[in-house]
C-alpha positions in Angstrom: 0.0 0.0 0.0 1.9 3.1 -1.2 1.1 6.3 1.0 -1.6 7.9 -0.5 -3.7 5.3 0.2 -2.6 4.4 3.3 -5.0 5.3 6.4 -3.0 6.8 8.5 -0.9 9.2 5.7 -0.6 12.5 7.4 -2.3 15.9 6.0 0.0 18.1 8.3 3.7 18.5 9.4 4.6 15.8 12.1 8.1 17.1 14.5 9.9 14.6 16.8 8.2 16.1 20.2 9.3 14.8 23.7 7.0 15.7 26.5 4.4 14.5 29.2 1.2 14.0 28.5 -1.6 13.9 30.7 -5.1 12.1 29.3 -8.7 12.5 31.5 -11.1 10.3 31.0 -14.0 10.7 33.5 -12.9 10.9 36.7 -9.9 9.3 35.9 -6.7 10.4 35.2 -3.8 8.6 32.6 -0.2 10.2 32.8 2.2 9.3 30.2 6.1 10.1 30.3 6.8 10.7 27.0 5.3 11.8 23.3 6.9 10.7 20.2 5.7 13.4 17.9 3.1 16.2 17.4 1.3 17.8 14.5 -1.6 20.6 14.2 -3.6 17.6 14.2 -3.1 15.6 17.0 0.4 13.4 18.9 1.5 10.0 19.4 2.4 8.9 22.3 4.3 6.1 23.5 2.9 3.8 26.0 2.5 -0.5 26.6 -1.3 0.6 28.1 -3.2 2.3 25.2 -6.4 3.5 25.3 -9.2 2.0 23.3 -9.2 3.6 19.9 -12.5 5.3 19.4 -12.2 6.9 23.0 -12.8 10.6 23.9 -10.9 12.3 26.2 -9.7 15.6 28.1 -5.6 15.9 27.2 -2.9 18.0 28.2 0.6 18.0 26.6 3.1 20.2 29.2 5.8 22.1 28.0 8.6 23.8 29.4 8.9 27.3 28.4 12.3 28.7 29.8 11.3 28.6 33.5 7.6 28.4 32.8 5.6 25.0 32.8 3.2 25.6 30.4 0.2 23.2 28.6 -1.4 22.5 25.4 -5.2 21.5 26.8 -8.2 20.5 25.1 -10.4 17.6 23.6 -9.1 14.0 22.0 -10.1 11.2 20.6 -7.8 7.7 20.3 -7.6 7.6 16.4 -5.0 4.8 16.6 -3.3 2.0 18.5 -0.2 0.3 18.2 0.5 -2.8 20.0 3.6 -4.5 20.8 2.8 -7.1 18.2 3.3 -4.5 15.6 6.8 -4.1 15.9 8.8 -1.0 15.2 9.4 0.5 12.1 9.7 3.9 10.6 5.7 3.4 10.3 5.5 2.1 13.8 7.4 4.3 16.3 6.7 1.6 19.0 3.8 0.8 20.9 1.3 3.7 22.0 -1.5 5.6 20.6 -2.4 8.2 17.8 -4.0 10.6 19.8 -6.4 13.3 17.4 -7.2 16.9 18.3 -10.6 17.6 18.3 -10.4 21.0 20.0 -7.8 23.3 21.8 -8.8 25.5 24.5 -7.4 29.2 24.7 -4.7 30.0 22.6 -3.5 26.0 22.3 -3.7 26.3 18.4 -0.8 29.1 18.3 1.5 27.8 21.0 1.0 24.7 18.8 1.9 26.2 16.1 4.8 27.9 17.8 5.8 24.5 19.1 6.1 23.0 15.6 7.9 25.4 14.3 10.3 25.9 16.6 10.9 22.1 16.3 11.1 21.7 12.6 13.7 24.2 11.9 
């Protein structure tokens, strides 16, 4: 399957990102040590315990700013899972979960944007 008709080709810029990630699900509360990388559209992020795909969430990537801790908040929704059994690959960065935006609260979508470019360059 060449990448244009693959389902997971990507419409947006993707930069190697490395930072905590907090996902709220109800009541309940998923921490996760590391991403693997971000886009405008959503981030991947590395874990043995993904959620199901499907799922809706609350998510908050923190950032360090300088001194400042800093976060990227808003909505989710697990868009894809890879298992152990999948292997890694330059497709498969490991086991984890392809997390979609669905909204950013405040101004997430420029410090996004900031965050991308700054890491791309």
């Amino acid at each position: 399957m060449d990448s244009a008709s693959s389902p997971f080709s990507r419409t947006r810029t993707r930069v190697l990102f490395s930072a905590p990630v907090t996902i709220t699900v109800g009541q309940e509360q998923h921490s996760y040590r590391s991403a693997y990388d971000i886009s405008m559209n959503g981030v991947f992020v590395r874990t043995i315990r993904p959620l199901s795909s499907g799922l809706r969430a609350r998510f908050a990537v923190h950032l360090a700013v300088g001194m400042r801790k800093e976060a990227i908040k808003g909505e989710c929704e697990v868009v894809r899972v890879v298992s152990l059994d999948d292997g890694l690959s330059g497709e498969n960065p490991g086991p984890g979960m392809g997390l979609k935006f669905i909204e950013l609260e405040e101004d997430g979508g420029a410090e996004l944007y900031q965050l991308i470019r700054h890491n791309s360059l």
